[in-house]
C-alpha positions as CSV (number, residue, x, y, z in Angstrom):
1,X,34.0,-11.9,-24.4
2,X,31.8,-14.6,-25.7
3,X,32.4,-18.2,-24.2
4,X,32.0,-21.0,-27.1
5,X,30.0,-24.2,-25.9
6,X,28.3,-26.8,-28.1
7,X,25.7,-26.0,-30.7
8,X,23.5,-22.4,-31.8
9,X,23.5,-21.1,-28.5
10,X,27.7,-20.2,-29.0
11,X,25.9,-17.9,-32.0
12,X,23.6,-16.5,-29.4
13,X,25.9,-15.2,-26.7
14,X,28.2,-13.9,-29.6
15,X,26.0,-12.1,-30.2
16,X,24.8,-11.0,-27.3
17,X,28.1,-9.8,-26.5
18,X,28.3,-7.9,-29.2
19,X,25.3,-5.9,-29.0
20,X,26.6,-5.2,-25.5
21,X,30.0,-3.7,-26.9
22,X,28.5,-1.7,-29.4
23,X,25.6,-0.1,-26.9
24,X,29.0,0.6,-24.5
25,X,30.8,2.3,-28.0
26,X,27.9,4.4,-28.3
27,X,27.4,5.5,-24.6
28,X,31.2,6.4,-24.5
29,X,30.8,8.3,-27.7
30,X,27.5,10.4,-26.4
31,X,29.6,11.0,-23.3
32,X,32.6,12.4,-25.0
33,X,30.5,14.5,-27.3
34,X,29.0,16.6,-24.0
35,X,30.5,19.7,-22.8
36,X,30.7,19.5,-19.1
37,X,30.8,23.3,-19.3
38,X,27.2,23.5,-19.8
39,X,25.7,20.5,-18.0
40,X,23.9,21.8,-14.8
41,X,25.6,20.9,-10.6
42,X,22.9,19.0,-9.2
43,X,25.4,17.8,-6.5
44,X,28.9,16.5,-5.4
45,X,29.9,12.9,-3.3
46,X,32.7,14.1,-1.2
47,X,35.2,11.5,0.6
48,X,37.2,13.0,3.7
49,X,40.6,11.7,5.3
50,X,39.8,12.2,8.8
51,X,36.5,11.8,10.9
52,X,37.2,15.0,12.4
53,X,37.2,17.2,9.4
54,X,33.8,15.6,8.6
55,X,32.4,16.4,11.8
56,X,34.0,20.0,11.1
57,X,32.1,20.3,7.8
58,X,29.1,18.6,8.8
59,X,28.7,21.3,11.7
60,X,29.5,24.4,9.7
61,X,26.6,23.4,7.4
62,X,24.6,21.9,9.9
63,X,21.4,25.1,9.2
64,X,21.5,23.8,5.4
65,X,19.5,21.2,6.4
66,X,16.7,23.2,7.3
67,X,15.6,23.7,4.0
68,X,14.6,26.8,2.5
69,X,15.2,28.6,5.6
70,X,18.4,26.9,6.1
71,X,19.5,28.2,2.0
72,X,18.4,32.2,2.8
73,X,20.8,32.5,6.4
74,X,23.1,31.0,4.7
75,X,26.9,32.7,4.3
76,X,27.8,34.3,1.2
77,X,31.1,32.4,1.6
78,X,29.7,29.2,2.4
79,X,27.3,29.3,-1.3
80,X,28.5,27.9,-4.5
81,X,28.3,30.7,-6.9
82,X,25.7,32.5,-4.9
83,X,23.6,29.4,-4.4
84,X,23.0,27.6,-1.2
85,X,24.5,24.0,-0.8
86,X,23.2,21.8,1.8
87,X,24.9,18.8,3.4
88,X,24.0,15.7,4.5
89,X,24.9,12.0,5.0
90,X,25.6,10.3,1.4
91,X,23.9,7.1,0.4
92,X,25.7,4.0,0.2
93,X,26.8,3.9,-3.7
94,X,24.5,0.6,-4.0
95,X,21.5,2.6,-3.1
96,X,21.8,5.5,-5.8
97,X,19.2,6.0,-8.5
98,X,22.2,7.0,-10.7
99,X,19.6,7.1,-13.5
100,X,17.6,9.5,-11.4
101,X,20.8,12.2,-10.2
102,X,20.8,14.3,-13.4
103,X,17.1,14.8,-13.1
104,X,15.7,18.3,-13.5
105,X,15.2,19.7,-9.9
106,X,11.9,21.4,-11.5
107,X,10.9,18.3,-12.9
108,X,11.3,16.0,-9.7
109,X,9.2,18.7,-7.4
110,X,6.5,18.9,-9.9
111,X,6.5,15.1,-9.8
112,X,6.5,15.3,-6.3
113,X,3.7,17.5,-5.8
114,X,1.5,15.5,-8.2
115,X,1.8,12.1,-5.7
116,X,-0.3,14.0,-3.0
117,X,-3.0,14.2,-5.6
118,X,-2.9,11.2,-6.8
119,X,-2.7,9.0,-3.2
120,X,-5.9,10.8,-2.5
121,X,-7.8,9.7,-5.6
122,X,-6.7,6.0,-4.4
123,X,-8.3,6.4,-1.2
124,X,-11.0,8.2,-2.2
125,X,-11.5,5.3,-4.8
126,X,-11.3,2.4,-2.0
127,X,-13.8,5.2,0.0
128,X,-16.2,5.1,-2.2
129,X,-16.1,1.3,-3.1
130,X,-16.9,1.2,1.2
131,X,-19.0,3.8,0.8
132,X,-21.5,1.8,-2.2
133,X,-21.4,-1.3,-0.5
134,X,-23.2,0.4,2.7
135,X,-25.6,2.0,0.8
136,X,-26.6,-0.8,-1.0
137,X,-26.8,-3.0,2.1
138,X,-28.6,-0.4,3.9
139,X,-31.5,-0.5,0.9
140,X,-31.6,-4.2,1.3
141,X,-32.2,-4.0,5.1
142,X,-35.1,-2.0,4.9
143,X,-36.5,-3.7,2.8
144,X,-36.7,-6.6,4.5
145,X,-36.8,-5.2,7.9
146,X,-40.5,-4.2,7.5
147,X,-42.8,-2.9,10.2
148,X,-45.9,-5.3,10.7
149,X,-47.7,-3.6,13.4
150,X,-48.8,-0.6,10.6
151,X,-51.3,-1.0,9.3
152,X,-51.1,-0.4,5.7
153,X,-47.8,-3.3,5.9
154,X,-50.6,-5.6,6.9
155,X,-51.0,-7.3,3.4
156,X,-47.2,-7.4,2.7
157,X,-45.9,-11.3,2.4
158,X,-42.9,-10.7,4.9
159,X,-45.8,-9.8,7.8
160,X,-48.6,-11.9,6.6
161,X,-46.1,-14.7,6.3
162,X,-44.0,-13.9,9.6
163,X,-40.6,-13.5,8.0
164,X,-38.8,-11.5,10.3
165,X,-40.2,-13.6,13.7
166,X,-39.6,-16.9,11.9
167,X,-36.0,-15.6,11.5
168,X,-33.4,-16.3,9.0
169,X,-32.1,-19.8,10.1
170,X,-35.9,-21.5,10.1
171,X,-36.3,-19.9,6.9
172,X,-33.0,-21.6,5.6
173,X,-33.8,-25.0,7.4
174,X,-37.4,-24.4,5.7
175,X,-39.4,-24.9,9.2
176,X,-41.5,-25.0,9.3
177,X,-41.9,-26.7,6.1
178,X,-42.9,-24.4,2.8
179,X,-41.9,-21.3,4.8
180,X,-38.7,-20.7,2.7
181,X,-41.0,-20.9,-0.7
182,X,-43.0,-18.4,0.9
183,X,-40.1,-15.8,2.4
184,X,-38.2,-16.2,-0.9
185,X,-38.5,-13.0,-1.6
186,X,-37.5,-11.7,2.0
187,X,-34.6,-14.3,1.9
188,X,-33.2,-13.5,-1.0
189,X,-32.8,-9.7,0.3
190,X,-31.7,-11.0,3.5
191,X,-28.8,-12.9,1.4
192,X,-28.2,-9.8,-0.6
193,X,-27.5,-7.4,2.2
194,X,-25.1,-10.3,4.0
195,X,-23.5,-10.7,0.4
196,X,-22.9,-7.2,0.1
197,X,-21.3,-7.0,3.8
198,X,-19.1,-10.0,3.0
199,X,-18.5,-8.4,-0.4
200,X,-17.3,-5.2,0.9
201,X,-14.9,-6.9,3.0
202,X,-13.3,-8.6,0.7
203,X,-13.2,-5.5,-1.9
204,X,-11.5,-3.7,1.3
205,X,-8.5,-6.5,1.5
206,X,-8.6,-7.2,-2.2
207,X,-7.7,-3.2,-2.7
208,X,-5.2,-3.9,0.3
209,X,-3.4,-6.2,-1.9
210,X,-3.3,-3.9,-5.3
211,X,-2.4,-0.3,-2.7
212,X,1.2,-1.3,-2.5
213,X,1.5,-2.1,-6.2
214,X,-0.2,1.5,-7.1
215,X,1.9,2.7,-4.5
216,X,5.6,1.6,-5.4
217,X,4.5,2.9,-8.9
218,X,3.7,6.5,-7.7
219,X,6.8,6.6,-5.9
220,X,9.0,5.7,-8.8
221,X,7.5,8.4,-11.1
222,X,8.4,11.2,-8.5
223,X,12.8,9.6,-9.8
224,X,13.8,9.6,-6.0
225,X,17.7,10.0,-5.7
226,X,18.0,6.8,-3.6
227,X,16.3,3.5,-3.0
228,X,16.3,5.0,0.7
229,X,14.4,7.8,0.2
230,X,12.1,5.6,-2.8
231,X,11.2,3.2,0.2
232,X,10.6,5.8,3.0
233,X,7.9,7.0,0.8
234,X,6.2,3.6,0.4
235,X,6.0,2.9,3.3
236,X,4.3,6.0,5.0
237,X,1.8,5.8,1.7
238,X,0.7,2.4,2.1
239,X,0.5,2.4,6.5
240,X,-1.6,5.6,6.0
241,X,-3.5,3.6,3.0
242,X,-3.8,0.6,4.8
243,X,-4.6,2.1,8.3
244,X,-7.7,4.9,6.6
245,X,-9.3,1.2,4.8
246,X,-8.8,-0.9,8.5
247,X,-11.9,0.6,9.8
248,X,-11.4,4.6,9.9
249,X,-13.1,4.9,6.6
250,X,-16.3,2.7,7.1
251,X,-15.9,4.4,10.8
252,X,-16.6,7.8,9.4
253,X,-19.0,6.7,6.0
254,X,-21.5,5.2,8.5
255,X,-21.0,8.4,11.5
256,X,-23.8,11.1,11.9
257,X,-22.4,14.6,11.9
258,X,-24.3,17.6,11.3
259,X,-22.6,19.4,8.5
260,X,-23.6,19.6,5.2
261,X,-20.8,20.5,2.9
262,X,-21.8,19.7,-0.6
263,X,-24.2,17.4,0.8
264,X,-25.9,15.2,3.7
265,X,-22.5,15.3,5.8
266,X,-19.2,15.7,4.1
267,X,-19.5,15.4,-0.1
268,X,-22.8,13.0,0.7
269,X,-19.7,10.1,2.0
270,X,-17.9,11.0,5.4
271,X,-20.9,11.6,8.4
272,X,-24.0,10.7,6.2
273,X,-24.6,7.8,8.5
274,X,-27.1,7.5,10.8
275,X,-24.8,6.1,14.2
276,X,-24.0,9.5,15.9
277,X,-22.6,7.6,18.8
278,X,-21.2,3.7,19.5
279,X,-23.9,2.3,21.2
280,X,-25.3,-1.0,21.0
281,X,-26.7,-1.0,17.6
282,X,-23.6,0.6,16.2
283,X,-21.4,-2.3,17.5
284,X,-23.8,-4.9,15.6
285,X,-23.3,-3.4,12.1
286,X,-20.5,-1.1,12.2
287,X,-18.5,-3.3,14.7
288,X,-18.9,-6.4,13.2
289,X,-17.9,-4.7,9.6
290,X,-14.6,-3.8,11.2
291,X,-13.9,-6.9,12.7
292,X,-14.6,-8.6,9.3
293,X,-12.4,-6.1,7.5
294,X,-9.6,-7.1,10.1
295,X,-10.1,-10.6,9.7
296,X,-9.9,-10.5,5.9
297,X,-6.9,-8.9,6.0
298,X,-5.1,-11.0,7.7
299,X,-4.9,-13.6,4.9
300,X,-2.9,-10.6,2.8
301,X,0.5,-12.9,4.1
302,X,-0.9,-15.9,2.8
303,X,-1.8,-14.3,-1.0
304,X,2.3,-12.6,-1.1
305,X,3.0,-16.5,-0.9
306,X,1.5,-16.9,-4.3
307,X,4.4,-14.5,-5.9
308,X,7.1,-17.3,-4.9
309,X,4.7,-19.9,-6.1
310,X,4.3,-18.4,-9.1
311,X,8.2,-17.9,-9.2
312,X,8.8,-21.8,-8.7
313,X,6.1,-22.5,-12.0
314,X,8.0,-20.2,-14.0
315,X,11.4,-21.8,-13.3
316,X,9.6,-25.3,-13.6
317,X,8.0,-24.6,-17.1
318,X,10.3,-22.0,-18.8
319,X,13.9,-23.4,-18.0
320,X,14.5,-25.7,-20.9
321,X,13.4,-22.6,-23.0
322,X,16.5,-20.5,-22.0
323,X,19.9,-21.0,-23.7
324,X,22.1,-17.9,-22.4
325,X,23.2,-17.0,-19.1
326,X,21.6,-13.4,-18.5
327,X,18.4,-15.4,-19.9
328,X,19.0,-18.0,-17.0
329,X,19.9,-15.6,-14.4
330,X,16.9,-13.9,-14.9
331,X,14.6,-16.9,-14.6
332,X,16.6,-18.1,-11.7
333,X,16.5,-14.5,-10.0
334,X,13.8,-14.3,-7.4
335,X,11.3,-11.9,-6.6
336,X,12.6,-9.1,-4.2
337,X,11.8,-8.9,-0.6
338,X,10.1,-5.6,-0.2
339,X,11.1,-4.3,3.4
340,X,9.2,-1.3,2.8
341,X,5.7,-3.2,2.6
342,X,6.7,-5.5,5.1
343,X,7.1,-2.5,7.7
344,X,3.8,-1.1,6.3
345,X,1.6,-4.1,7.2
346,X,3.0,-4.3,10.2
347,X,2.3,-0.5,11.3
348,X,-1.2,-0.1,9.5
349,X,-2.3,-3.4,11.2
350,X,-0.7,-2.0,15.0
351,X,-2.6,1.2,14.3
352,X,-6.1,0.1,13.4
353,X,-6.1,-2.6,16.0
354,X,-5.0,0.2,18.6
355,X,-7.5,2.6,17.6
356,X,-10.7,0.1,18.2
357,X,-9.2,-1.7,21.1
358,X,-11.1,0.2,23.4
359,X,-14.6,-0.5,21.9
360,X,-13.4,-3.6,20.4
361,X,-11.7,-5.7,22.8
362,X,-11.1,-8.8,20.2
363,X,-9.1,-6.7,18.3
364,X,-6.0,-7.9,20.5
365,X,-6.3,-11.1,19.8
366,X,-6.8,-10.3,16.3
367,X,-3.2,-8.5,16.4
368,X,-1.7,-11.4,18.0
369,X,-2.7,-13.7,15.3
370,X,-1.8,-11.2,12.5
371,X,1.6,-10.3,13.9
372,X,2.3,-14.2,14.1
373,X,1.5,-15.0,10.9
374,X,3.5,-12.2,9.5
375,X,6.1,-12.9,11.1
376,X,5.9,-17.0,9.5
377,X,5.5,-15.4,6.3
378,X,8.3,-12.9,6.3
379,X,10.4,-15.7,7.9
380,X,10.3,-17.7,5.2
381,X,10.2,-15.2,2.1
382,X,13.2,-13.6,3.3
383,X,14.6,-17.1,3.5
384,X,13.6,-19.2,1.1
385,X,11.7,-17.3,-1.6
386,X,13.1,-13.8,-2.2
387,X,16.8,-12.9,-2.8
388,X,17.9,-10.6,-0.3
389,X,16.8,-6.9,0.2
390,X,19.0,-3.9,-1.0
391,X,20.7,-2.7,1.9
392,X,18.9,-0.3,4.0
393,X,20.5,2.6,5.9
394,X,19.2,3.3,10.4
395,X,16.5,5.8,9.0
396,X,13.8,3.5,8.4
397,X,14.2,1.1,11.4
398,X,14.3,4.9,13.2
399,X,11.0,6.1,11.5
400,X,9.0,2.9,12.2
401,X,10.1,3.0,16.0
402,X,8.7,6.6,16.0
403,X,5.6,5.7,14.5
404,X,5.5,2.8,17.3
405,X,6.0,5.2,19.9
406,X,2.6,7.2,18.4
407,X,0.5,4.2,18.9
């Protein structure tokens, strides 16, 4: 029914309206054209009167749930036409991919199996980005860090000149005076190999930001049944993402193993390093990298501010440009609050902070502030920026305790 108010837009939701009704016509039309006869069970949504007989059926198919094993002991007269049924809790109706139901079983597990593949290709990706930037630093260092006392380096400007005993402050402050003209080679290689540390880190919490965009994507093309099981997903994909990039990655690119598989160390990336145990000099580079990947990170919050921000603009500049009312509930709708991610951050951060406690003891305080600030953030997106989240079922708050209980 199309509400008339002053001027075109009456036209507009007219017609609006109409398209509506004739897309309904041609759904209800499509539908009564199928035989139901030959559409495949994929499953049944079954209400009972009592508790008790729930309980009662619940218990009788209480091996289904064991999967494949759970299908082959189970009784003839407990199959449907010879094939196993398993039961389990049913999704709140809200949380259905409806669109998703009448999916081809064979379809959604060869989706399924294709998302293992393809997470790995994201982290190789963000392991290799980790994996160039300490190489490349690495050539910079030794070229600057050169050894004067041979003698065949005596001629070289860095020694002649006394580069490295000057240091790189002096030769910044240019004292004493003319020194920085002379180092400008050396200082420009010094500033290269600190550029490319710096540069790394902010690669590693840039591709922090994009994971759970790349993420959420893979998880919608494997047509989960339920925005439950769609969530669940994310969030084990982007904590295990989030906690390999938080130092284990750079941890194992820069460890010295003896192995060669297809390569110095593991495919020429994972134990090609030359820091076989954390000593002293391993704290210095590999330590500090860490801690600077840690640090970065814990401005993600700040940037998932900018999607409300961005919201606000919208609203502000587009609002006079909308006539209908779908048009202005859509402007007016904002962004979601993804409970998934939030749970993520919170887990990745726990664990990578946990792991180099030991050998770094600022990463506590590092926690502290993160958890803080996530906690301000999330505060006030929940409140204030995003409409509210889709209602969630125990098993997620169940898996993140578990995880918590790992750490």
């Amino acid at each position: 029914n199309a509400e008339v108010i002053q001027g075109d837009s009456s036209k507009t939701i007219a017609l609006s309206g109409l398209s509506a009704k004739i897309e309904a016509d041609a759904a209800l039309r499509h539908l009564r054209e199928l035989n139901v006869q030959d559409l495949e069970v994929i499953g049944a949504y079954v209400t009972f009167s009592s508790t008790d007989l729930r309980n009662f059926v619940y218990t009788e198919y209480r091996f289904s749930r064991l999967g494949f094993i759970g299908h082959r002991i189970q009784d003839a007269r407990k199959r449907f036409f010879g094939k196993g049924i398993r039961v389990s809790d049913a999704p709140l109706p809200s949380d259905i991919y409806w669109e998703n139901v009448d999916a081809p079983p064979l379809i959604r597990l060869l989706r399924q199996a294709m998302i293992p593949f393809a997470f790995f290709i994201l982290v190789l990706v963000m392991a290799l980005c980790l994996g160039y930037a300490k190489q490349q630093r690495e050539r910079a260092t030794n070229l600057t860090n050169v050894d004067c006392s041979l003698t065949a380096n005596a001629e070289n400007p860095i020694c002649s000149a006394g580069c490295n005993n000057i240091g790189l402050a002096s030769v910044l402050q240019d004292d004493p005076k003319g020194i920085r003209e002379t180092c400008k080679d050396w200082l420009a290689l010094q500033l290269e190999a600190n550029g490319i540390s710096i540069g790394a880190a902010c690669g590693a919490a840039l591709l922090n930001v994009l994971a759970p965009s790349v993420i959420s994507a893979l998880a919608e093309f494997a047509k989960p049944e339920s925005v439950a099981s769609r969530d669940m997903s994310v969030m084990q994909m982007i904590m295990v993402a989030k906690t390999l990039t938080l130092g284990v990655i750079v941890w194992l690119i820069n460890l010295k193993l003896d192995v060669h598989f297809l390569g110095e160390g593991i495919l020429g990336l994972f134990g090609a390093g030359k820091y076989p145990i954390m000593d002293t000099e391993w704290h210095a580079v590999v330590g500090v990298e860490i801690i600077m990947l840690l640090l970065f990170s814990t401005i993600n919050p700040i940037f998932e501010l900018s999607a409300i921000a961005i919201f606000n603009l919208k609203t502000y500049c587009c609002e006079r440009r909308k006539k209908t009312f779908p048009e202005l509930k859509e402007l007016y709708t904002p962004p979601e609050f993804n409970l998934a991610t939030a749970h993520a951050e919170q887990l990745s951060q726990i664990f990578a902070c946990v792991i180099w406690t030991s050998c770094l003891p600022v990463m506590t305080w590092i926690l502290l502030i993160r958890l803080l600030l996530m906690y301000c953030v999330d505060k006030y997106k929940l409140l204030r920026g995003c409409h509210h989240p889709h209602r969630h079922s125990h098993h997620m708050v169940n898996t993140v305790l578990r995880f918590l209980e790992v750490v």
